[in-house]
C-alpha positions as CSV (number, residue, x, y, z in Angstrom):
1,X,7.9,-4.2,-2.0
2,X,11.1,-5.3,-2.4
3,X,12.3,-8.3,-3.5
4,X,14.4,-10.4,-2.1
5,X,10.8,-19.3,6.1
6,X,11.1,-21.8,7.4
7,X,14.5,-23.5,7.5
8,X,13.3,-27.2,6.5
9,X,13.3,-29.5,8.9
10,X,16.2,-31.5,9.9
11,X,14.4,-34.3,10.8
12,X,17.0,-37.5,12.4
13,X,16.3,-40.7,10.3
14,X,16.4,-43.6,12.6
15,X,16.5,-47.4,11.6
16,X,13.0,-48.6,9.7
17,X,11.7,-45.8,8.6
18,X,14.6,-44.6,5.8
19,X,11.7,-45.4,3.1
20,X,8.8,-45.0,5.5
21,X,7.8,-41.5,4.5
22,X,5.8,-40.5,1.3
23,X,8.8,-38.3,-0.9
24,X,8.1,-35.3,-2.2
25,X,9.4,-35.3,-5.6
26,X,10.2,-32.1,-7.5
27,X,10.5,-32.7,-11.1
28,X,12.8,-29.8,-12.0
29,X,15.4,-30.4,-9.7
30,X,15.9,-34.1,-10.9
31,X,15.6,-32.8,-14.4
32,X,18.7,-30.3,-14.0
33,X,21.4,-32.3,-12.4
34,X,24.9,-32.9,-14.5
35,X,24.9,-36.0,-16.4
36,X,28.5,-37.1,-15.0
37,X,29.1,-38.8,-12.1
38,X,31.4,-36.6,-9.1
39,X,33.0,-38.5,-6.3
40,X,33.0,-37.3,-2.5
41,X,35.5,-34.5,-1.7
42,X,35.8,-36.2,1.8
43,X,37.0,-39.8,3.0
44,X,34.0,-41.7,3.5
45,X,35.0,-45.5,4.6
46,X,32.6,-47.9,2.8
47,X,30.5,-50.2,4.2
48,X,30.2,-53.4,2.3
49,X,27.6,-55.3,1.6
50,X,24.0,-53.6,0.2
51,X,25.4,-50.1,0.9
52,X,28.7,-50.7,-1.6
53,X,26.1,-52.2,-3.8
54,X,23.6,-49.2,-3.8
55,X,26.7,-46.7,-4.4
56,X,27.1,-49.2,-7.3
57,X,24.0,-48.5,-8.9
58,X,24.0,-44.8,-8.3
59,X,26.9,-44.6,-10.5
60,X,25.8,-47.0,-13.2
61,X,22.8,-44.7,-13.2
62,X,24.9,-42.2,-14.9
63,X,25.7,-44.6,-17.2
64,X,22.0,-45.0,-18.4
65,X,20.8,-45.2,-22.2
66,X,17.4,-44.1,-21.6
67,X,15.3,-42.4,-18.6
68,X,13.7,-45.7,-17.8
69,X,16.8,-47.3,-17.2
70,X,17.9,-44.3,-14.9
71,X,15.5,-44.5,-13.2
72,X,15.4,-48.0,-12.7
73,X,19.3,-47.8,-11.5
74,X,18.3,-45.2,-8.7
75,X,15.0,-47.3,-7.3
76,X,17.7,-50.0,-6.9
77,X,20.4,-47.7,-5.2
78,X,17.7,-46.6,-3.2
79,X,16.0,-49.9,-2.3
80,X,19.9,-50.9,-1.4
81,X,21.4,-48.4,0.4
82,X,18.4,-48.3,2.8
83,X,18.0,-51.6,3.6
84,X,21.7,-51.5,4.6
85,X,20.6,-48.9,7.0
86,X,17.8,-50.8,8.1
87,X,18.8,-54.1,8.2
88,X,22.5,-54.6,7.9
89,X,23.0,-52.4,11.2
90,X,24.6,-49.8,9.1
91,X,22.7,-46.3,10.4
92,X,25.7,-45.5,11.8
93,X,27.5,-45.4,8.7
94,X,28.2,-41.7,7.2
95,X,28.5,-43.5,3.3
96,X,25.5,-45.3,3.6
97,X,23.5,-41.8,4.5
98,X,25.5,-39.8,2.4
99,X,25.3,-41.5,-1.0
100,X,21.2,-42.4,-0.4
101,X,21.5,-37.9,-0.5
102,X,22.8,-38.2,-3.9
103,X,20.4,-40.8,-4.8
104,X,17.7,-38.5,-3.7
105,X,19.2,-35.6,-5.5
106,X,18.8,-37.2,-8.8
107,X,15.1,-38.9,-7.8
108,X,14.5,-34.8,-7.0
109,X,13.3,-36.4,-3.4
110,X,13.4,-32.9,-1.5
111,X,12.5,-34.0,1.9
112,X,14.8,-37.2,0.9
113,X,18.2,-35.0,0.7
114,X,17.6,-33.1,3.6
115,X,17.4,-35.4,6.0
116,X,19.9,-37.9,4.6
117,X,22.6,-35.2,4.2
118,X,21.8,-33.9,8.0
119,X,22.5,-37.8,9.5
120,X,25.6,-38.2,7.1
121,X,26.9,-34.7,8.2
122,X,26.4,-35.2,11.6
123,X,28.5,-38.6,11.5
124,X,31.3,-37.5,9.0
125,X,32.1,-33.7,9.9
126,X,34.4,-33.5,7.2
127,X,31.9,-33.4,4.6
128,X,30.0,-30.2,5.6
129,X,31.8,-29.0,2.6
130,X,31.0,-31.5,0.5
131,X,27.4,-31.3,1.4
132,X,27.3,-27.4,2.0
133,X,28.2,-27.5,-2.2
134,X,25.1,-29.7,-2.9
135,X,22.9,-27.9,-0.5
136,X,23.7,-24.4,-1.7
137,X,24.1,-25.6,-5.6
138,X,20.5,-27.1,-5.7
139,X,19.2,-24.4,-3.5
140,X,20.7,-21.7,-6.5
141,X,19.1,-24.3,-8.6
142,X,15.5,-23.8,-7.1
143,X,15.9,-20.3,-6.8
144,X,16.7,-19.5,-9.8
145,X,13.9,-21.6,-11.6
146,X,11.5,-19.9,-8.8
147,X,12.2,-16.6,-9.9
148,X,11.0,-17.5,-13.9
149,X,7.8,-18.3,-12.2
150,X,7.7,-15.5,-10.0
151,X,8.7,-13.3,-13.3
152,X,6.1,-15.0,-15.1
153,X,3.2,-14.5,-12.4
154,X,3.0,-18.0,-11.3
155,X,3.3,-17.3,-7.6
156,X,2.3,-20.7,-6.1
157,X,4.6,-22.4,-8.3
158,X,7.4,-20.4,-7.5
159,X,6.8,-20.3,-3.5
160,X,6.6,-24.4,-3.9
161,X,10.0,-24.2,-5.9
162,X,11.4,-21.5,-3.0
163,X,10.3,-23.8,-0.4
164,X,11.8,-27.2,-1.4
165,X,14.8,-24.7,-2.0
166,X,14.9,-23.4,1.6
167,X,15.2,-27.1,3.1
168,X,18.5,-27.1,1.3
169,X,20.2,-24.3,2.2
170,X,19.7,-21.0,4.9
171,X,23.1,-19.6,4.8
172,X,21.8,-16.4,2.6
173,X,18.4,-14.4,2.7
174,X,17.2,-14.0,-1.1
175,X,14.8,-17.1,-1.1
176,X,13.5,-16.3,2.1
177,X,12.9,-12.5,1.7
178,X,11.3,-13.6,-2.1
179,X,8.7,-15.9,-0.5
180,X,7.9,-12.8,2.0
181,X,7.1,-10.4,-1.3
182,X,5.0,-13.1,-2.9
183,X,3.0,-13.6,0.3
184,X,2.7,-9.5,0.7
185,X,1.9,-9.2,-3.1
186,X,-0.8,-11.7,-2.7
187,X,-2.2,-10.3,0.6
188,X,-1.0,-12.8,2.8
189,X,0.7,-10.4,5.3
190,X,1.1,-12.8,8.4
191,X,3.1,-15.5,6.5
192,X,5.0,-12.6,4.5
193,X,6.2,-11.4,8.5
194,X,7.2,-15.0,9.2
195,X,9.7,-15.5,6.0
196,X,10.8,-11.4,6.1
197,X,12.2,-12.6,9.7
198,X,13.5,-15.6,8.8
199,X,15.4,-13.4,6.3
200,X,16.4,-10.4,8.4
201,X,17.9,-13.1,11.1
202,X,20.0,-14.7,8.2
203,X,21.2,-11.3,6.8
204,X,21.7,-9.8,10.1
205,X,25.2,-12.2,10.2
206,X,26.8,-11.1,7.2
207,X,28.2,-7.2,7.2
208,X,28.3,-8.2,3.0
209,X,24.1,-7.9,3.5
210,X,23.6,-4.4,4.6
211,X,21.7,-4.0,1.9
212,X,19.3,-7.0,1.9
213,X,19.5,-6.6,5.7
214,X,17.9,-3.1,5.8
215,X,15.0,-3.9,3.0
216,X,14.3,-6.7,4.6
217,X,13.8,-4.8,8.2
218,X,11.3,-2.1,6.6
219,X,9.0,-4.6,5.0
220,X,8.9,-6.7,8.0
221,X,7.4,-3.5,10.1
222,X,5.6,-3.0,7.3
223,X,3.9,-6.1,7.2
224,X,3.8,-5.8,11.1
225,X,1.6,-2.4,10.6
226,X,-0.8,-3.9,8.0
227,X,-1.4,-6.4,10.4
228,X,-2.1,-3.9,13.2
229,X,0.7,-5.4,15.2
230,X,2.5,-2.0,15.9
231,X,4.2,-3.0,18.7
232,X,6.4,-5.4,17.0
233,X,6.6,-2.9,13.9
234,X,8.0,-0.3,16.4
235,X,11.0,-3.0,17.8
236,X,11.4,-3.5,13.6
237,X,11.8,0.1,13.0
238,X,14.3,1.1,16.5
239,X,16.7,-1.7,15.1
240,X,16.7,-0.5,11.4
241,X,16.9,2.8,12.9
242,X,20.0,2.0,15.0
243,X,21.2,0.9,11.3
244,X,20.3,4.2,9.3
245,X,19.2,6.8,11.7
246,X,19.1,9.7,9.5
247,X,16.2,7.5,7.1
248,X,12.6,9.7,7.0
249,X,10.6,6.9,5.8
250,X,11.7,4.8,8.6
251,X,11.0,7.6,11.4
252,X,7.7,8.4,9.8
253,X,6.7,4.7,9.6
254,X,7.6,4.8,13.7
255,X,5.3,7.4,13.9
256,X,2.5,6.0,12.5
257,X,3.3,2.8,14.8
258,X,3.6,5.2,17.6
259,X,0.2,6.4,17.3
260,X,-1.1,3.4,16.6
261,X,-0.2,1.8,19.9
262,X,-1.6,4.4,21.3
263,X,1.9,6.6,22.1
264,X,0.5,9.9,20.6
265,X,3.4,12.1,23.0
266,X,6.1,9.4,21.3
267,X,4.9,10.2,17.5
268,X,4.7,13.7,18.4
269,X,7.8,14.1,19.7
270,X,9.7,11.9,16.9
271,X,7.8,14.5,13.9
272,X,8.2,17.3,15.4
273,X,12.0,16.5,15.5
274,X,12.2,15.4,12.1
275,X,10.5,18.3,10.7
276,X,12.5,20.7,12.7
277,X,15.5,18.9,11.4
278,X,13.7,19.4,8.0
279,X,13.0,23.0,8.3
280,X,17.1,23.6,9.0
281,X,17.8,22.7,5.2
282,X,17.6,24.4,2.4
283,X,13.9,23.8,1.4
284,X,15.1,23.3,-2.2
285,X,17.0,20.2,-1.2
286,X,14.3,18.5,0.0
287,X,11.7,16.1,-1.7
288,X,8.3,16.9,-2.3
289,X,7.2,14.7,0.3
290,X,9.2,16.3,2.9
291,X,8.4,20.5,1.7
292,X,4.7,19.0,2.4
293,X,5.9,17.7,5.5
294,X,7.6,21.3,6.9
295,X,4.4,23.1,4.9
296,X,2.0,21.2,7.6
297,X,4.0,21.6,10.4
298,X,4.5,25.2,10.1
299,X,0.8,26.0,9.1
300,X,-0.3,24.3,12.1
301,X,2.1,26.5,14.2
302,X,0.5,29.4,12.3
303,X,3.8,30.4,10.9
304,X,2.1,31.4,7.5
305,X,4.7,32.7,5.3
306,X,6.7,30.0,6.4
307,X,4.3,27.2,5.2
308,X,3.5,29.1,2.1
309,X,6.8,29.3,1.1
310,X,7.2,25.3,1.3
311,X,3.8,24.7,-0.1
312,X,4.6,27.4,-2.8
313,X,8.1,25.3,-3.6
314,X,6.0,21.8,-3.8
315,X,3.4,23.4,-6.4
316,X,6.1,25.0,-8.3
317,X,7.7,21.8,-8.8
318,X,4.3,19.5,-9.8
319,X,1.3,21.9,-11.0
320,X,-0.5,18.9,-10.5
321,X,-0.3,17.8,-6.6
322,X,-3.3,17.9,-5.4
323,X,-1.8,18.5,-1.7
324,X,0.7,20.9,-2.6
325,X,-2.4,22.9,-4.3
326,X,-4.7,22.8,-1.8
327,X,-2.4,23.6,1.5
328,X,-1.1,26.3,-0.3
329,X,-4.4,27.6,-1.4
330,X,-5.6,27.3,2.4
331,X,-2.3,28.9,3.6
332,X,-2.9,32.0,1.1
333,X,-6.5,32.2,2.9
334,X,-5.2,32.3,6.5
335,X,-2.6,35.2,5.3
336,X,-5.5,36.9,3.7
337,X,-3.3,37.0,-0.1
338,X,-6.4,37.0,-1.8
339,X,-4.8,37.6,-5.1
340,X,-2.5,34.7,-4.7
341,X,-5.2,32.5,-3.0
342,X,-6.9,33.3,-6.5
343,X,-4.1,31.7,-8.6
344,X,-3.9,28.5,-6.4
345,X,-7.9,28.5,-6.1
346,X,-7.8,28.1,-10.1
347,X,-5.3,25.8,-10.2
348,X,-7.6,23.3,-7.6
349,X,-10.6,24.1,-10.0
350,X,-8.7,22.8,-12.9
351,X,-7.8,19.5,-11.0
352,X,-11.1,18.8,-9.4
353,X,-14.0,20.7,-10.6
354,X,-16.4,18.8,-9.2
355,X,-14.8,19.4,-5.7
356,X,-17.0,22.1,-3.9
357,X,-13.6,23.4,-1.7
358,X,-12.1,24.2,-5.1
359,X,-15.4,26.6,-6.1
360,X,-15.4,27.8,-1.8
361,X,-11.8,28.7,-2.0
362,X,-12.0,30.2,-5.3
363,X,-15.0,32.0,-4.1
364,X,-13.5,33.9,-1.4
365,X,-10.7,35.3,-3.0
366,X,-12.6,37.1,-5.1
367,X,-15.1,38.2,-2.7
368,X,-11.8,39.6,-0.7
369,X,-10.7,41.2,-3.9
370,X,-14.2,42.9,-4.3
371,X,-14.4,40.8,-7.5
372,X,-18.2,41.1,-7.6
373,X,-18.6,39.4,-11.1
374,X,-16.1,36.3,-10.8
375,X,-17.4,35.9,-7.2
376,X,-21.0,35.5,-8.4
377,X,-19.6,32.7,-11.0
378,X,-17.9,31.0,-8.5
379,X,-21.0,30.7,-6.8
380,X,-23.3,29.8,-9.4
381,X,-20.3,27.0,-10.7
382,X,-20.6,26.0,-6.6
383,X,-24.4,25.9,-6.4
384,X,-25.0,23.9,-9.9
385,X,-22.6,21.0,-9.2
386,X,-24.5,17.8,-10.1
387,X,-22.5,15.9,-7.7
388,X,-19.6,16.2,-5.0
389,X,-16.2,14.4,-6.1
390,X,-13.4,14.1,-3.3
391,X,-10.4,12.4,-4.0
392,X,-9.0,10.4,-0.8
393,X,-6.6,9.0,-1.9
394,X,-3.8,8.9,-4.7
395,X,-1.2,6.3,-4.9
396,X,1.7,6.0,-6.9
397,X,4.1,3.7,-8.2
398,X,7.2,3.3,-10.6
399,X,4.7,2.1,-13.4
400,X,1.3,3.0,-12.5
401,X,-0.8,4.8,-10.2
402,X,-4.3,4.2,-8.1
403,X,-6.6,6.7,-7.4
404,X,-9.7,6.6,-4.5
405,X,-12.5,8.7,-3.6
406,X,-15.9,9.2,-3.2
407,X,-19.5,11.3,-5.6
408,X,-22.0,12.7,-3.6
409,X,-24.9,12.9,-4.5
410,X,-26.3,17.2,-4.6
411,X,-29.3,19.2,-5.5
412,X,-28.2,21.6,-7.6
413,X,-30.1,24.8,-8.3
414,X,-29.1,28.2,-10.8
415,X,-28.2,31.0,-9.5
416,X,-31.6,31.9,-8.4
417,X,-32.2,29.2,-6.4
418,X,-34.2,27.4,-8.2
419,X,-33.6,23.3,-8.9
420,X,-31.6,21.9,-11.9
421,X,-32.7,18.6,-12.8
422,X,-29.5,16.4,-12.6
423,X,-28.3,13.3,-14.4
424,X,-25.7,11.1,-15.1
425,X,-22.0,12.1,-15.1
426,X,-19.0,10.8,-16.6
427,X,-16.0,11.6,-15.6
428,X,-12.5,11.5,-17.4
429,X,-9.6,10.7,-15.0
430,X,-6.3,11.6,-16.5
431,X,-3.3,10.4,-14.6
432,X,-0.3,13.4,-15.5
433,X,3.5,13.9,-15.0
434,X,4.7,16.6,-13.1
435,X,4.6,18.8,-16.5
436,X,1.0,18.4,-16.6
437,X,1.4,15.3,-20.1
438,X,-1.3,12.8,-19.6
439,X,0.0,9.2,-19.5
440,X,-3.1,7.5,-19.0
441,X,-6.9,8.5,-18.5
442,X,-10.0,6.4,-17.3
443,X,-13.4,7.4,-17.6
444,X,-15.9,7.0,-14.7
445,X,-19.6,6.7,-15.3
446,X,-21.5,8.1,-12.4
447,X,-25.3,7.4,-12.0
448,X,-27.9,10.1,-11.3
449,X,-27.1,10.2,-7.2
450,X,-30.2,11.5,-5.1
451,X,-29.3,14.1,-2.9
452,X,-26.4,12.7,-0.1
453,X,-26.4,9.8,-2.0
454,X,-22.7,8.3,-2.4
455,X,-20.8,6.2,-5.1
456,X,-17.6,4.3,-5.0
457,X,-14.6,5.7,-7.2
458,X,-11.8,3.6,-7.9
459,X,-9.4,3.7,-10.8
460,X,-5.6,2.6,-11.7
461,X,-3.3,4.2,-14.2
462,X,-0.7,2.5,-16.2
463,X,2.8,4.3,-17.4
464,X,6.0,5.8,-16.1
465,X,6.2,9.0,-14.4
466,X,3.0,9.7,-13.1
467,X,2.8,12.7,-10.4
468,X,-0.2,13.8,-9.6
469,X,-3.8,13.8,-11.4
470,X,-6.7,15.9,-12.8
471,X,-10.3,15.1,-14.4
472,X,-13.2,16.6,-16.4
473,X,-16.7,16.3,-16.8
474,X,-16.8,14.2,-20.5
């Protein structure tokens, strides 16, 4: 996910209720404001009375020998300036409104600055720069602090420090888009969508976002598509596509939204173009994902030596792709190249030999080889596997890896058919770079499983530059 809603609200205080609300008090922000006090950078006309008073004791405040005494100095600024709003007729008044938000600043009264610097803006229009500086410099503030805690794993402190921040300040999309990976991270999809928009509508106004912009537009489909809504994932991806039409992951995220919504001819149409797009290039400039891509569009247009070729390229690159290994072992077996289905065969057997394709494909090539003796040892490897291991799925990321699949549960037998008592099994996972090193291995203890029996099989590597897997029986 990438990193990266609510806009506060700008609630209108009206006469009698400028103290009526309970505040909302965050700590850090009061802690981190400059000891000196700063003067208005627009002309605000005073207003006598309590609210010249209250500005008195903001700034004496400054002035303070110990916390207590600060503190003490802003209760009375408070306690003035509003009850010149509330009972010396003076809610009219940008100054009065203006310096009870810098009161609230230095109380850390979140919901307090908001909607004091919304009523003072709104009357005095010259201070929207003023203001905009305090809005966006606490906002920074808050942000900043949020993203130790987000570092640190603290998520709900964070998104309470990137939510005060948000009432501040909406002019750029980092907070936003932040709160949307720590809700995705944390499996809170829906509210993830809701800040990722708030986010994309922000950076969709600045050209300077592209960037943010277009990150922020693929996890919002994303998030659209783990929540099934695939229409509104397919309106994500036309407009980020308008942005970078030539991105793959984008059109094969489309796609899968396509066929999801139940547009089959649309996600038909839309591969079939990109692979054909794909198969123009020189296969050796493309990425593994994509040679897989042109492999499985060409097998299933039974242009054999065609998908070989790619398949072949994506083994020859990672050994160790599970995918790559098995297309091109079933490619091999359509063409009838028994001595190269043999190669890739053995190759499947030494990443999964516990699989019973890997023995069936291995099998056959030697039987179309007239390999009597490796083709009886194929079958006797086939007929005495304790269990069935499948893999279904493998993911990988920039530090670790997480691999899925399921044991069944066989009846093994020798080569004579007759029954082999079967037990436990443990199994060694070894997660492997592309070059076949092992970066990190798990072991998996499998029960005796009954016959169709199943068991669970999940497991999670750690380390950089994992590509692919393999495991043995320990």
């Amino acid at each position: 996910m990438t990193n990266r809603v609510w806009t506060g609200l700008l609630a209108t205080m009206v006469a009698g209720t400028a103290s009526a609300q309970q505040p909302v008090i965050n700590v850090k922000l009061a802690e981190a404001q400059p000891a000196k006090y700063t003067p208005p950078l627009c002309p605000l006309k005073s207003g006598g009375g309590k609210v010249d008073k209250g500005v008195d004791a903001l700034k004496k405040s400054f002035e303070a020998k110990t916390p207590a005494d600060k503190q003490a100095s802003l209760q009375l600024a408070n306690q003035l300036l509003t009850e010149g709003i509330t009972k010396e007729n003076q809610a009219g008044n940008a100054a009065a409104w203006y310096y009870l938000g810098r009161v609230y600043i230095q109380q850390g009264d979140v919901g307090g600055i908001d909607s004091a610097f919304t009523k003072a803006q709104a009357l005095a229009p010259s201070c929207e720069l003023d203001i905009g500086q305090y809005r966006q410099n606490n906002w920074a503030l808050l942000a900043n602090k949020g993203l130790e805690l987000q570092k640190q794993g603290d998520t709900e402190g964070a998104l309470n420090l990137f939510r005060d921040a948000s009432r501040f300040f909406t002019g750029l999309p980092h907070v936003l888009s932040n709160m949307g990976v720590l809700f995705a991270n944390t499996g809170r999809e829906d509210s993830a969508a809701i800040y990722f928009a708030k986010s994309l509508a922000v950076a969709e106004k600045d050209t300077a976002l592209v960037e943010d912009r277009n990150a922020t537009a693929l996890n919002l489909a994303l998030m659209y598509q783990r929540t099934n809504k695939h229409p509104q994932a397919i309106a994500a991806l036309h407009k980020y596509l308008g942005w970078d039409p030539k991105n793959n992951d984008a059109k094969k995220a489309l796609a899968e939204s396509f066929r999801a919504a139940g547009m089959a001819d649309s996600a038909n149409a839309l591969e079939g173009a990109m692979i054909g797009e794909l198969a123009k290039k020189n296969l050796d400039s493309l990425d593994t994902g994509d040679l897989l891509n042109v492999g499985v569009a060409a097998f299933n247009a039974k242009k054999y030596p065609e998908a070989a070729s790619a398949f072949g390229k994506a083994m020859a690159r990672n050994p160790w792709s599970r995918d790559a290994v098995y297309n091109v072992a079933n490619t091999y077996l359509a063409m009838q190249d028994n001595a190269k289905l043999v190669e890739a065969a053995n190759q499947l057997v030494a990443i999964e030999p516990l699989n019973e394709d890997a023995y069936r494909l291995l099998g056959q090539a030697h039987r179309g080889l007239k390999h009597e003796a490796e083709t009886l040892k194929a079958a006797e490897k086939l007929v005495g596997l304790p269990v069935h291991v499948e893999v279904t799925s493998f993911q990988m990321g920039k530090s670790s890896a997480r691999l899925q699949g399921t044991a069944t549960g066989r009846s093994p037998s020798d080569a004579q058919g007759k029954p082999v008592k079967a037990g436990p099994v443990t199994v060694v996972f070894e997660f492997v770079t592309a070059s076949g090193q092992a970066v990190d291995s798990k072991e998996v203890a499998l029960p005796k499983l009954d016959a169709g029996a199943t068991q669970a099989i999940n497991v999670e590597g750690k380390g950089e530059g994992i590509a692919g897997w393999r495991y043995k029986v320990k």
